[in-house]
C-alpha positions in Angstrom: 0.0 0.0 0.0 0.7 3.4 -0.6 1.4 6.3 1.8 -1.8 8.8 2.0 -0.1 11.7 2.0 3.5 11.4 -0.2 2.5 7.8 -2.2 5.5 5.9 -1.1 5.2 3.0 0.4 3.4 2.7 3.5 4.8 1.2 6.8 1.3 1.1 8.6 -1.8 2.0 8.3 -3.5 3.7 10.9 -7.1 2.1 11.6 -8.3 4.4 13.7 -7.5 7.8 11.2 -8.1 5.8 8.0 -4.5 6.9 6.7 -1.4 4.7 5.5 1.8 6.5 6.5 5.5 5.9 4.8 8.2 5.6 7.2 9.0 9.8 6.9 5.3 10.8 7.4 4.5 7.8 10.7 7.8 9.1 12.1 6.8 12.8 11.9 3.1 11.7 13.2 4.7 10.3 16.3 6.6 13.1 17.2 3.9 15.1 16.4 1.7 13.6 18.7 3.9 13.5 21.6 4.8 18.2 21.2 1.1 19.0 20.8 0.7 16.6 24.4 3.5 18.0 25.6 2.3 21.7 25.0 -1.2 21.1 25.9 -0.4 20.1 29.7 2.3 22.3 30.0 4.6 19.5 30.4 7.7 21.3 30.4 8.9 24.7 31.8 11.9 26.5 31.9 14.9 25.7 34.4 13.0 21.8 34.6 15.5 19.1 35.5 13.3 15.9 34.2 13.7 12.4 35.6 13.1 9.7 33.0 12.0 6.6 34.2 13.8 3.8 32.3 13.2 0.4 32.3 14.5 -0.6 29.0 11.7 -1.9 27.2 10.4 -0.1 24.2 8.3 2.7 26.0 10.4 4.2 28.1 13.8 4.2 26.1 11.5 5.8 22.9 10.2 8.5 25.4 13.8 9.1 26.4 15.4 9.6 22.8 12.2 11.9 21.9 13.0 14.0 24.6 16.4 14.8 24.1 15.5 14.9 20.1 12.6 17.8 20.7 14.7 19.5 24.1 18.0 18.2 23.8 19.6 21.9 22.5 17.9 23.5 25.7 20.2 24.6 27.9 18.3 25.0 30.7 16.7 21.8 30.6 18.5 18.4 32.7 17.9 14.9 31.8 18.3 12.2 34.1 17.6 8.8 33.9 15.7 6.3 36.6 15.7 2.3 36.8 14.1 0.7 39.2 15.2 -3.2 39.9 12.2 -4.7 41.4 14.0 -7.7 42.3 12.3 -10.3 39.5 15.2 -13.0 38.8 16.0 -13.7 35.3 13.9 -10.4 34.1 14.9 -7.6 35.1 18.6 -8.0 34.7 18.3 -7.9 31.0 16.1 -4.9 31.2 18.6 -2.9 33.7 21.7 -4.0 30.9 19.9 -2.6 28.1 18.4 1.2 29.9 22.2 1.3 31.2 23.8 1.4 27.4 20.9 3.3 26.4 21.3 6.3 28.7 24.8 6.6 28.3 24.6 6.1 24.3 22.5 9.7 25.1 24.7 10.4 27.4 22.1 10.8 30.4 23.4 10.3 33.6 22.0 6.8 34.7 20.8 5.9 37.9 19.8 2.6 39.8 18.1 1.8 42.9 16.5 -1.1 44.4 13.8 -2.8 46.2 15.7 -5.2 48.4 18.0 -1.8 49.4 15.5 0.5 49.9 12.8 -1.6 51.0 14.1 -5.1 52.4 11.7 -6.8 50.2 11.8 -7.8 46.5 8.7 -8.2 43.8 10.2 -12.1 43.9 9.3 -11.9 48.1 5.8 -10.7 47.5 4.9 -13.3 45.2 6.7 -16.3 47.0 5.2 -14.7 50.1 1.3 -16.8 49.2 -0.8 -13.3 48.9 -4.1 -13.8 46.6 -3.2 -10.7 45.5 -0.5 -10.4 42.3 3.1 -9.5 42.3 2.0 -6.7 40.5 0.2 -4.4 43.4 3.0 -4.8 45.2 5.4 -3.5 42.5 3.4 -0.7 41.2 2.7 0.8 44.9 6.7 0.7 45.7 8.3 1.3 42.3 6.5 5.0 42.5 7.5 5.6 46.2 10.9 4.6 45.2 11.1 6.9 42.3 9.3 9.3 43.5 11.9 9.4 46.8 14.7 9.3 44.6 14.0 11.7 41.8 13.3 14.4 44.8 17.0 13.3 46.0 18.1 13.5 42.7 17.0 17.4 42.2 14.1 16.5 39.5 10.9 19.4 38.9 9.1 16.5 36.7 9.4 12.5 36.7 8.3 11.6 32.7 6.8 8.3 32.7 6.3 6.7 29.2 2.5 5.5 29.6 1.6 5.0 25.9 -2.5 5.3 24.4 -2.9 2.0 25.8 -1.7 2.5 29.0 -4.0 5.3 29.7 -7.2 3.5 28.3 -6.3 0.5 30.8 -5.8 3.0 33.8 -9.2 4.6 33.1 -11.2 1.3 32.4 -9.4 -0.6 35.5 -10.4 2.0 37.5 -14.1 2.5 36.3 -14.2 -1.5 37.1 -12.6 -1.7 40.5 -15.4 1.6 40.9 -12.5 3.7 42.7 -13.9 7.3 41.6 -11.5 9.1 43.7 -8.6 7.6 41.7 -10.1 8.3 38.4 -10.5 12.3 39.9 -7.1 12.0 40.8 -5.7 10.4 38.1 -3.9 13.9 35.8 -4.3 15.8 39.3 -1.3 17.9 40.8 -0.7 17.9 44.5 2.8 20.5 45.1 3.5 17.7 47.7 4.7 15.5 45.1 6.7 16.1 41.8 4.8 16.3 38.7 4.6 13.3 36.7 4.4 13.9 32.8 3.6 11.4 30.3 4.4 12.7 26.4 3.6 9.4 25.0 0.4 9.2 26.4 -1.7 10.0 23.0 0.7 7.4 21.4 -0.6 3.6 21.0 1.6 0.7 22.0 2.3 -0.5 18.6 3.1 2.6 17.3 5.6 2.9 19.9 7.1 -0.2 18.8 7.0 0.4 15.3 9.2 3.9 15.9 11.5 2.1 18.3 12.0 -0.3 15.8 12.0 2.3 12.8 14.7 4.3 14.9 16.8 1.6 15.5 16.3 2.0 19.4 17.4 -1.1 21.3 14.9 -2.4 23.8 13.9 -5.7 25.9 11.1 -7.4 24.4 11.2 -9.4 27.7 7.7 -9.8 29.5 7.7 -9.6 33.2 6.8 -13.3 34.5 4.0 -12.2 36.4 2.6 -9.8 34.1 0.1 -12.2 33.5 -1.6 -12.6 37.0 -2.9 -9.0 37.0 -6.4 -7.5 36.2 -4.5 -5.4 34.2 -3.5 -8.0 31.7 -7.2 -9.5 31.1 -8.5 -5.5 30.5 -5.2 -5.4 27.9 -6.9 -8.0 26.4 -10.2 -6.6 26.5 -9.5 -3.4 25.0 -7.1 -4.9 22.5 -10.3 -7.2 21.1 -12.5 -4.2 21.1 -10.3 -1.9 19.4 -9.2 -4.7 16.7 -13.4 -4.6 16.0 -14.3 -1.1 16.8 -11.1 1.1 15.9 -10.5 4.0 18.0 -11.9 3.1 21.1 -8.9 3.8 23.6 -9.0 7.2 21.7 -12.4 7.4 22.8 -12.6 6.2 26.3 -9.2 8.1 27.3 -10.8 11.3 25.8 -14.6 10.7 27.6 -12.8 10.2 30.9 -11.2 13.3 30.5 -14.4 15.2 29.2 -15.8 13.9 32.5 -13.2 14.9 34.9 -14.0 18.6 33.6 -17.5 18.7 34.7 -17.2 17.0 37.7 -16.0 18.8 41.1 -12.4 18.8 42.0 -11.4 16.1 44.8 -10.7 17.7 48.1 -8.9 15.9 50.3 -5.9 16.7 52.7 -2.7 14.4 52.8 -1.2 13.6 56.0 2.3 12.0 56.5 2.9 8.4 56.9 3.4 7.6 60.4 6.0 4.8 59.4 8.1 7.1 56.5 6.9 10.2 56.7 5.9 11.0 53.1 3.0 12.6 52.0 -0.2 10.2 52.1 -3.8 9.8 52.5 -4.0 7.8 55.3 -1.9 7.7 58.2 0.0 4.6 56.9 0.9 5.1 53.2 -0.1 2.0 50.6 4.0 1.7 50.3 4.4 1.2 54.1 1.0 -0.7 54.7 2.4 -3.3 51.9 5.6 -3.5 53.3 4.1 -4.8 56.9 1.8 -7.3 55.5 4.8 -9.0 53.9 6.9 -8.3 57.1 4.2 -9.9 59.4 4.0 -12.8 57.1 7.3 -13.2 56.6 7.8 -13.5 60.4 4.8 -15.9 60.9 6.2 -18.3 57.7 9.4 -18.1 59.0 8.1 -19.4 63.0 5.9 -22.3 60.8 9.3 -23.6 59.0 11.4 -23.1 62.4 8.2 -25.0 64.0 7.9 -27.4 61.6 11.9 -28.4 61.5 11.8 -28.7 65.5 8.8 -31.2 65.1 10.5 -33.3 62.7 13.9 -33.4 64.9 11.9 -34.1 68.3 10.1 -36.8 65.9 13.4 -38.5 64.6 14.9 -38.5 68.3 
């Protein structure tokens, strides 16, 4: 097929817009998409040092190169770069490899902290741990305590995540499911308690993401995350996936009602208080991070007095 606009040969062709796009014009509409975002919430001001959160899969190392490609010749602007090792053996070593060469092929200075170092827990913990819950609670609560922590230490005025189209769409409809309201209020919200959290890619579908990643010659993981799977999170992928595949333009539309919505409804008022455990801002008086953190604790200790038990049985048994 041919490109709509230029006639060369198209690399994809866009369901949802009705156009086929050659390699030059799906490039430019990328890039496009991610400066109008970026100029309609204000995303970036002057004298902003920006923390990148970088995981080394295809999202987050394409949000990094488009940032330095649109603000790289600011001089007033700072890049830095955030991994997160959630502890997930055989997974995330690959991933932290990969977002290491990456940064410094930008040369963005690179940064890596830890669960087990911060915390005294991995992602690996929570799920041997035998919560009904999945791994992936656990790991989305502390992953944004830890970089929100760090990027503060670090100096950064905005953490960019790389949440793509399908990202958002998830959020919203995983939300509107679980029937938490609040969240969904508080989802693009600003509290000056916490650093502001931008996401450029966020008018971007997944695949399209790929596609310039791939297009760009940007290395990335393709590794998923063995417990990706176990989430709610993964059947709505699916869900939205199906419906979009039949009904093009659908995570366009939901992410755009939601936001429609949020502007007629009242703003959330609620005070934060400060974690009684860490001292960070919070809604409660224990934060999610720190309320996680002693449910595995507690049931560490009481797995821990079972096996001690157990063995002491088994001795007095043998004797």
């Amino acid at each position: 097929m041919k490109c709509s606009k230029c006639g060369k040969k198209a690399v994809i062709y866009q369901k949802y817009s009705g156009l086929y796009l050659c390699k030059e014009h799906f490039l430019d509409d990328v890039e496009r998409k991610v400066r109008a975002e970026m100029r309609r919430f204000r995303m970036i001001e002057r004298n902003d040092c920006i923390a990148v959160a970088l995981s080394g899969g295809k999202d987050s190392s394409t949000l990094l190169f488009l940032l330095k490609k649109i603000l790289g010749h600011r001089e007033d602007l700072e890049f830095v770069a955030i991994s997160i090792n959630e502890g997930i053996k055989g997974y995330r070593e690959k991933m932290l490899e990969n977002a290491r060469k990456f940064a410094s092929s930008l040369n963005v200075p690179h940064f890596v902290f830890s669960f087990k170092e911060e915390f005294g827990f991995s992602t690996d913990d929570f799920a041997n741990a035998g919560f009904e819950q999945a791994p992936c609670s656990f790991c989305g609560v502390l992953r944004r305590k830890l970089l929100e922590r760090k990027a503060r230490e670090l100096g950064a005025t905005k953490i960019a995540i790389a949440h793509n189209l399908d990202d958002e769409a998830q959020t919203v409809l995983l939300n509107y499911l679980k029937g938490d309201f609040e969240r969904l209020l508080r989802l693009n919200s600003r509290r000056e308690e916490f650093i502001p959290r931008i996401k450029p890619l966020r008018s971007v579908p997944e695949k399209e993401v790929a596609l310039f990643a791939i297009l760009k010659n940007i290395p990335f993981s393709v590794s998923e995350c063995p417990y990706l799977r176990k989430s709610l999170r993964f059947s709505v992928k699916k869900l939205l996936n199906e419906i979009e595949r039949q009904h093009a333009g659908i995570k366009y539309s939901l992410v755009r009602g939601y936001e429609r919505l949020v502007e007629l409804l009242p703003k959330p008022a609620f005070e934060l208080q400060r974690c009684e455990i860490c001292g960070e801002p919070s809604a409660s008086k224990i934060c999610k991070a720190c309320e996680m953190l002693l449910r595995l604790q507690k049931l560490t200790k009481n797995n821990k007095s079972k096996r001690e038990f157990n063995k002491g049985s088994f001795r007095r048994f043998d004797a």
